[in-house]
C-alpha positions as a Python dict, from the first residue, in 0.01 Angstrom:
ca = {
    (1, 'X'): (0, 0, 0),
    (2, 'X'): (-271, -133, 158),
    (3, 'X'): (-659, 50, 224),
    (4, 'X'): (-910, -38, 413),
    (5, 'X'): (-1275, 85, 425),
    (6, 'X'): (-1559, -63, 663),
    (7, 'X'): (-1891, -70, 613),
    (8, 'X'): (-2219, -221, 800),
    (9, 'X'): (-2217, -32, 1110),
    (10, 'X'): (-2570, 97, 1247),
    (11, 'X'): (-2812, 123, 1535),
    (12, 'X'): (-2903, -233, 1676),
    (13, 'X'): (-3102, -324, 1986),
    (14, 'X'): (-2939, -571, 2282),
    (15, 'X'): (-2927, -917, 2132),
    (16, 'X'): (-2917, -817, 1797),
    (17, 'X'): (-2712, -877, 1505),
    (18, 'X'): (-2453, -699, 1272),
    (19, 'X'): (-2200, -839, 1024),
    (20, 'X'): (-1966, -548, 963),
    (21, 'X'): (-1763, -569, 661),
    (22, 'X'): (-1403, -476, 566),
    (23, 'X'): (-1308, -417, 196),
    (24, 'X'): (-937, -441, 98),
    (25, 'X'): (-753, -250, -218),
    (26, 'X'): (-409, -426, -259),
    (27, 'X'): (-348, -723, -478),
    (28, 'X'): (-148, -848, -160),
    (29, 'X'): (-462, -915, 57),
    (30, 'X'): (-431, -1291, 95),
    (31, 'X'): (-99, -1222, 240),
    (32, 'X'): (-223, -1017, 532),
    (33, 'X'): (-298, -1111, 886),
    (34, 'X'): (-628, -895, 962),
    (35, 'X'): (-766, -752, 1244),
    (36, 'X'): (-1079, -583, 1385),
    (37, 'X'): (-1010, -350, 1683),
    (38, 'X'): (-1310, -105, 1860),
    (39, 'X'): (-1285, 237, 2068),
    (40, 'X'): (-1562, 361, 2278),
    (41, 'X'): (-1571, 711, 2358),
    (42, 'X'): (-1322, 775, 2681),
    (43, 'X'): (-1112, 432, 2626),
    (44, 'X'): (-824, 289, 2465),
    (45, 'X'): (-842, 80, 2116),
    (46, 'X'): (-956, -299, 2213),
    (47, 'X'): (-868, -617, 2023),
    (48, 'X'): (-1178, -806, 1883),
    (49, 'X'): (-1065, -1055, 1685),
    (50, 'X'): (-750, -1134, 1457),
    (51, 'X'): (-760, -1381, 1084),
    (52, 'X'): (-446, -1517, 950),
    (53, 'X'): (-361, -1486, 581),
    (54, 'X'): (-544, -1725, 474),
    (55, 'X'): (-836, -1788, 768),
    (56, 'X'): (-629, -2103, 887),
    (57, 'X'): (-673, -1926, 1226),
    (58, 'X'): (-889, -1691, 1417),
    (59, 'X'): (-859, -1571, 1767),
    (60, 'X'): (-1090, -1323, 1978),
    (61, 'X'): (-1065, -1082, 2282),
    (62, 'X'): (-1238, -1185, 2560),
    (63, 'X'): (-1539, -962, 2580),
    (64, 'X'): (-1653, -1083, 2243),
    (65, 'X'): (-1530, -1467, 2256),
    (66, 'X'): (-1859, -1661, 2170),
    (67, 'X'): (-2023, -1416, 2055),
    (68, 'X'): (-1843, -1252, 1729),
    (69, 'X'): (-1680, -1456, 1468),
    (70, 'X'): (-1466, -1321, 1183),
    (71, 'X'): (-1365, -1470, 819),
    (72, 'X'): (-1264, -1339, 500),
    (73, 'X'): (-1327, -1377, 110),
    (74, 'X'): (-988, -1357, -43),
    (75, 'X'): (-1182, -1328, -393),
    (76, 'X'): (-1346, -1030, -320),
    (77, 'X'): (-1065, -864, -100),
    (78, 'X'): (-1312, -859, 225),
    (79, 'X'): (-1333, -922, 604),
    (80, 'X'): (-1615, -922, 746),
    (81, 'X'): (-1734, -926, 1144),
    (82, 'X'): (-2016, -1140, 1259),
    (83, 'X'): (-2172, -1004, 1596),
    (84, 'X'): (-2422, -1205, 1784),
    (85, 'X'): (-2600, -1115, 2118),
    (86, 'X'): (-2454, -754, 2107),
    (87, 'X'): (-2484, -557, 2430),
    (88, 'X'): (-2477, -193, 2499),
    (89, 'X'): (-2072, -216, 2618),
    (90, 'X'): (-2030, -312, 2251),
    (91, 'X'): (-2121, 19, 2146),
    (92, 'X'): (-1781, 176, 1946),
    (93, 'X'): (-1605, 257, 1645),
    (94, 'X'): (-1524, -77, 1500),
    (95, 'X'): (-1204, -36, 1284),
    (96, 'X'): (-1031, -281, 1067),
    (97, 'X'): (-650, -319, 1038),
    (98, 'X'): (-443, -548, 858),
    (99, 'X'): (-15, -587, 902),
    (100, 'X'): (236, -795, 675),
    (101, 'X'): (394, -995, 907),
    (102, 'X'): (176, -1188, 1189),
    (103, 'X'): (483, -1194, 1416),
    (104, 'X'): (477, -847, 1440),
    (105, 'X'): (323, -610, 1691),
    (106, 'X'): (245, -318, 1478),
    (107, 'X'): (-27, -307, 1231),
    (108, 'X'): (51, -100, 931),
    (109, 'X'): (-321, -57, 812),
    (110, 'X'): (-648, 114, 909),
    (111, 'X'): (-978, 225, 796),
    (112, 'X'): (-1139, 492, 910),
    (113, 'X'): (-1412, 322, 1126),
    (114, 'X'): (-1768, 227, 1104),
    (115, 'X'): (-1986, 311, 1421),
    (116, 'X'): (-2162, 54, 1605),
    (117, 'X'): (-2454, 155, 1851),
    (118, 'X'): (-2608, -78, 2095),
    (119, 'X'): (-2942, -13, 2251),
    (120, 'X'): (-3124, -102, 2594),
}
């Protein structure tokens, strides 16, 4: 069993910066392809960015491509979500998932969310 908590969310003007972080219980977590996903009020979940096992490879949704990059500390059980340049259409619940096999579509794992706010 894996759980996952986020942290670092907050209030942050356009253009700023917020590294959101993802901590891991499971002795397994080097083993796990990780995700970050976001939901604004009134939409569905949206990809941000994906991290194989072992960060050999990172990919990004397209709204955040440039802008966001993601890595993890296999040490400390963490993955953690660099945003640059936010903008107000960033503004959502930020949640971290995690599944056990990266050909698979489901993702077994979720925290509960960390809010991100974007101001004008």
């Amino acid at each position: 069993q894996v759980q996952l908590a986020e942290s670092g969310g907050g209030l942050v003007q356009t253009g700023g910066s917020l590294k959101l972080s993802c901590a891991a219980s499971g002795r397994n977590f080097n083993y796990y392809t990780m995700g970050w996903f976001r939901q604004a009020p009134g939409k569905e979940r949206e990809f941000v960015a994906g991290l194989l096992r072992a960060g050999s490879a990172t990919w990004f949704g397209d709204s955040v491509r440039d802008r966001f990059t993601v890595s993890r500390d296999n040490a400390k059980n963490t993955v953690y979500l660099q945003m640059n340049n936010l903008k107000p259409e960033d503004t959502a619940v930020y949640y971290c998932a995690a599944k056990a096999s990266r050909a698979s579509d489901i993702w077994n794992y979720w925290g509960q969310g960390t809010q991100v706010t974007v101001s004008s």
